[in-house]
N, C-alpha and C positions, 0 to 999 in steps of 0.2 A: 397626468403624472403625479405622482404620491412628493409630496415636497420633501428631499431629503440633502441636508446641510452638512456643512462639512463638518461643525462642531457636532452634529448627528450621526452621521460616521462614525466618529469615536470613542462615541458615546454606547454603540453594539453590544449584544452583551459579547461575552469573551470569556475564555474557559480561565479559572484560577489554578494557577503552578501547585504542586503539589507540599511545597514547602507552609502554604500559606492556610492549607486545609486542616482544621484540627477534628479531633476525635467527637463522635456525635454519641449521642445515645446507644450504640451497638454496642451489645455485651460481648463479643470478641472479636478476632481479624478474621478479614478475609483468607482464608487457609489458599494457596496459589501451586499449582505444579506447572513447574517447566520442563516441556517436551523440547530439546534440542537446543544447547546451550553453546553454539560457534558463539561467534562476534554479535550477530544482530540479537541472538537469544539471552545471550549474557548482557549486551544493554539495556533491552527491553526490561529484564529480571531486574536488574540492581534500579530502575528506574522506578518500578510500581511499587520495588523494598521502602522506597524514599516514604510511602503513603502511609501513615499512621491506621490506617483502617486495612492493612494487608502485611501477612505474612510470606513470602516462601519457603512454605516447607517442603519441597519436593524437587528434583534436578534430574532430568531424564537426557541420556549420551550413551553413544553406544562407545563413544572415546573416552576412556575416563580423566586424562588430563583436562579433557575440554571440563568436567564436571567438576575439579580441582579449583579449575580459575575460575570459572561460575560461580560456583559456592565465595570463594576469596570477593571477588568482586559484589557479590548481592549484599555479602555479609552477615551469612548465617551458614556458620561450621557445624549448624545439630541439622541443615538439610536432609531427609532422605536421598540417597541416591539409586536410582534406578539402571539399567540397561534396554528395558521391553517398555514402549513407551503404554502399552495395555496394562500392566500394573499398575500405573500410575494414574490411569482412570478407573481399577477398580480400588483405587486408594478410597481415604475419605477427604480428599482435598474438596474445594468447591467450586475454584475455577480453573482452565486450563490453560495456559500460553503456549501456543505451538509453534516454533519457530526451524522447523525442522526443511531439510530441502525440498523443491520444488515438485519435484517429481511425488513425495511421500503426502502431497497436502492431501490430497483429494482420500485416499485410505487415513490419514489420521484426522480429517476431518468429521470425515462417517462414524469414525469409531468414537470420536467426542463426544456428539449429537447423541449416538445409541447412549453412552454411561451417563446422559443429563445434567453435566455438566456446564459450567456459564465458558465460551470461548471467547480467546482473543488469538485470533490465525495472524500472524505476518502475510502480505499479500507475496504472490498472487492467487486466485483460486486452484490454479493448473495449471498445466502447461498445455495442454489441447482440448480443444471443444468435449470430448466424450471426458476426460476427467471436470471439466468445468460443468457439463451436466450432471455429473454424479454430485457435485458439491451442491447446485440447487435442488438437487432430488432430498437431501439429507438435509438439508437447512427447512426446506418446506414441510420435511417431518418431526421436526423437533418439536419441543412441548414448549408452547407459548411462554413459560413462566422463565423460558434459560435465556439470557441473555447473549447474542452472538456477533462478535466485532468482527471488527478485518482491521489491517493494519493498515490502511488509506488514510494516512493523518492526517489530510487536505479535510478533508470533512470535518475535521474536529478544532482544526487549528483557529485562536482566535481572528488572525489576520484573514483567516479566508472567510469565516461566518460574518465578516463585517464587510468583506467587500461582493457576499453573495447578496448578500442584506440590499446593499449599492444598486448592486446590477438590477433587482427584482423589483428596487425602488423604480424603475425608468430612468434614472439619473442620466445614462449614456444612450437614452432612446434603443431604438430598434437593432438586435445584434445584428450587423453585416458579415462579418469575418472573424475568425479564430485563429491564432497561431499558439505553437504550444514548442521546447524545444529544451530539451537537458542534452549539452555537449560538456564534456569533462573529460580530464584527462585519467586516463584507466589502465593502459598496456602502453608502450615504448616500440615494441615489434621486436626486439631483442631477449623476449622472455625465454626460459627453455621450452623445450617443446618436447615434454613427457610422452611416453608411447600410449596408445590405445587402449583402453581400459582394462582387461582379461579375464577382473573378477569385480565381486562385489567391494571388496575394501578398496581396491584402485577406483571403482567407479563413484564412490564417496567420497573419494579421494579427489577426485577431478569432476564434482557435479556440478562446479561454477563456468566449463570448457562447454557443457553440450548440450543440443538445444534437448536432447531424448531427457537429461534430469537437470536442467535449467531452464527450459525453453528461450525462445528466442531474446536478444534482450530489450526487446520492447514490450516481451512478455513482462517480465520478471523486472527490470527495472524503472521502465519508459514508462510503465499502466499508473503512476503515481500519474502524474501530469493528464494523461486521459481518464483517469478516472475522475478527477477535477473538473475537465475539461465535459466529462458527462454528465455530472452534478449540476455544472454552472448553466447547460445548455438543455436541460430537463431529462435526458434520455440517449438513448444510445447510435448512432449513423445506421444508414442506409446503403451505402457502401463505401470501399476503398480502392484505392491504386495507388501503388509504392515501389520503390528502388531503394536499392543498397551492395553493400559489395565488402568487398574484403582488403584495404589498404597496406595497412602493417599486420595483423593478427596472422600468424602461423599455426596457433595452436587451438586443438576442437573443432569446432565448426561453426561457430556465433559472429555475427557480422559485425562492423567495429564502427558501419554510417549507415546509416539509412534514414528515407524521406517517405513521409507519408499523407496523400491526402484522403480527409474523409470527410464525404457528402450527408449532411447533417435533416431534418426535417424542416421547413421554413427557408430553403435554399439557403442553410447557412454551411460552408464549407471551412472544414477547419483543418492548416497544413503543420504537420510537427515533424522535426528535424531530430536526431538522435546522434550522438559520435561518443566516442570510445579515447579515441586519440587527439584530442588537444594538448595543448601544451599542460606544464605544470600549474601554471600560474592562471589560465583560463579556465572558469568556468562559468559558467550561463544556464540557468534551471528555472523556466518561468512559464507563464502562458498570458495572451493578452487578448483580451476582449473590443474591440472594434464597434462601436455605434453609427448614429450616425448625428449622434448630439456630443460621444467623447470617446473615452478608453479607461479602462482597467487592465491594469498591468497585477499579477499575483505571484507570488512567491512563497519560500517556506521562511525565508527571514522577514517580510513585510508584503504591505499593497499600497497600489498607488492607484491614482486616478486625476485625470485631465477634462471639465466641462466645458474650459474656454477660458478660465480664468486664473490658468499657471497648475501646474502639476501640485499634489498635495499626497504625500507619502506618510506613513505610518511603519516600523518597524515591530516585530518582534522580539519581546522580551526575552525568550525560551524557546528550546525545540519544541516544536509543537508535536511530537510523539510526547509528552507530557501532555498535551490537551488532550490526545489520544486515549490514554492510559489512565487520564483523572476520569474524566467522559464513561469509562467502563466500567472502572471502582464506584462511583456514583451511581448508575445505572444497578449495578449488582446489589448493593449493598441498604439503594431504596427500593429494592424491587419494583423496578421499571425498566425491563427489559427491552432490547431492541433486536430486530434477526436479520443481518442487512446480508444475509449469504447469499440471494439471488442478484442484488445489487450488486455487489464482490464479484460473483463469476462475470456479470455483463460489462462488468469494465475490464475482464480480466480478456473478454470472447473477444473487446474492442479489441484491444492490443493484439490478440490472435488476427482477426479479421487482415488488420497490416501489413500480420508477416505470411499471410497467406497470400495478400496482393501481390508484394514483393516476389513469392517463390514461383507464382506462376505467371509474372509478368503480364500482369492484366488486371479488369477491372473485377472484383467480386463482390458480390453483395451479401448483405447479411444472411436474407433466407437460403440463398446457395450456401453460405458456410456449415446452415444450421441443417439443411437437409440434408449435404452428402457426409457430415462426418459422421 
């Protein structure tokens, strides 16, 4: 086993905030368009604005308030603003942020890839197996030279590149078990409970209710945690079996608990828990690693780890959607691209894989998923 110390540990590298990054040699910014400006696109914007080697000049909304606040919040009122996010890729921007609904990735994925463009997609890849194929079919035609994120800031975050570091070290010996588990509080049960969608504005309207333009939500927001949990374990399961159900939630059709486990390569089984409805004050968003020499415990605030000799934690400084978004400007702007879009959809099929156990109360395995859809 590789000798690895705790003052070594912390010593990892670790991505730099974006505050701390100065201007290199590049004779101008990164020119940036945003496709789909809610809450998570309009963070993501005013976050990469922060980087001295990036501009956003572009805001793509089919709402236009939503482009109002965007623009206010990124801090750049000479923004273009768009409505057709295909404009905005035959712009002359250079890279694309697409943080548009779930349902729309897989068509504005394709359409990025085709105008050659550098991406950075909000995860998930899909919401079902045939849109998550269509997104490795266009990722594996892209021109090597484009650079292609996803939004899985597990990968990028300092705290988890230092505790994969750990792991790979042998520090906790041989993995035995996984557990993985985000339960927070999301719905009350007392929410209104809007009618059924009729059109497309109402269906835009409510894309956060249904699994048809949300997918499930172990799709869409649980695959952070497996997608980790796939990183940290080299690859993807071999099958699943899951349960869930509907507690408080009245509205759409999105389960509000669900349990899942999945049978990994190496007889490693790893079980993750999901809920909707905790209280206020509870939440829990982790995953932990099981040796048979310790544990690694990860999170989006810190990592910890236990050899025998008292637990030793480490915190994060930052959201690490900041090591995300440094990681991509970096990568662009030395031209050193990366295409992690097959990667993306397989953590995206995991999650899928789940909620297929779940629906059909039984055991499925991956090549069954991959064959009949």
């Amino acid at each position: 086993m590789t000798h690895f110390s705790r003052r070594t540990a912390f010593q990892a590298a670790a991505f730099v905030p974006f505050q701390a990054v100065r201007s290199s040699a590049q004779n101008s910014a990164i020119k940036v368009g945003l496709i789909g400006a809610g809450n998570r696109g309009a963070y993501t914007g005013s976050t990469i604005a922060k980087d001295p080697r990036v501009k956003v000049v572009a805001i793509c909304d089919v709402v236009e308030e939503q482009i109002a606040a965007a623009k206010k919040r990124i801090g750049n009122p000479d923004a273009k603003e768009y409505k057709d996010f295909r404009d905005v890729l035959a712009s002359d921007v250079d890279a694309i942020m697409i943080a548009t609904p779930v349902y729309l990735h897989p068509e504005h994925f394709e359409a990025a890839v085709k105008s050659g463009k550098h991406i950075y997609m909000e995860k998930p890849a899909g919401l079902d197996v045939a849109g998550c194929k269509r997104v490795m079919k266009a990722a594996d035609s892209a021109d090597r030279k484009v650079n292609i994120t996803f939004g899985f800031q597990q990968r990028y975050g300092g705290v988890y590149a230092k505790a994969k570091q750990f792991l790979d070290s042998g520090a906790i010996g041989k993995v035995r078990e996984v557990h993985g588990e985000f339960l927070k509080f999301a719905l009350k049960g007392d929410e209104p409970v809007p009618p059924i969608p009729r059109n497309d504005k109402e269906k835009l309207e409510q894309w956060k209710l249904w699994r048809s333009t949300f997918g499930e939500v172990i799709v869409e927001t649980y695959v952070h945690n497996i997608d980790a949990i796939n990183w940290f374990l080299g690859g993807h399961p071999l099958k699943a079996l899951g349960t869930g159900g509907r507690t408080v939630e009245k509205r759409g059709d999105l389960l509000d608990h669900l349990s899942v486990t999945y049978d990994y390569p190496n007889k490693v089984q790893m079980t993750f828990i999901g809920s909707q409805m905790t209280p206020k004050y509870f939440r829990s968003n982790r995953e932990r690693y099981i040796g048979d020499n310790g544990f690694i415990e990860t999170a989006r605030e810190y990592w910890t780890y236990n050899t025998g000799s008292g637990p030793v934690t480490e915190k994060s400084g930052h959201d690490i959607t900041v090591d995300a978004l440094t990681e991509f400007v970096r990568r662009v702007s030395e031209g050193k691209p990366e295409n992690v879009g097959v990667r993306a959809a397989e953590s995206t099929l995991t999650s899928i894989l789940g909620q297929i156990a779940i629906d059909r109360k039984r055991e499925v395995t991956w090549e069954e998923m991959m064959r009949n859809a």
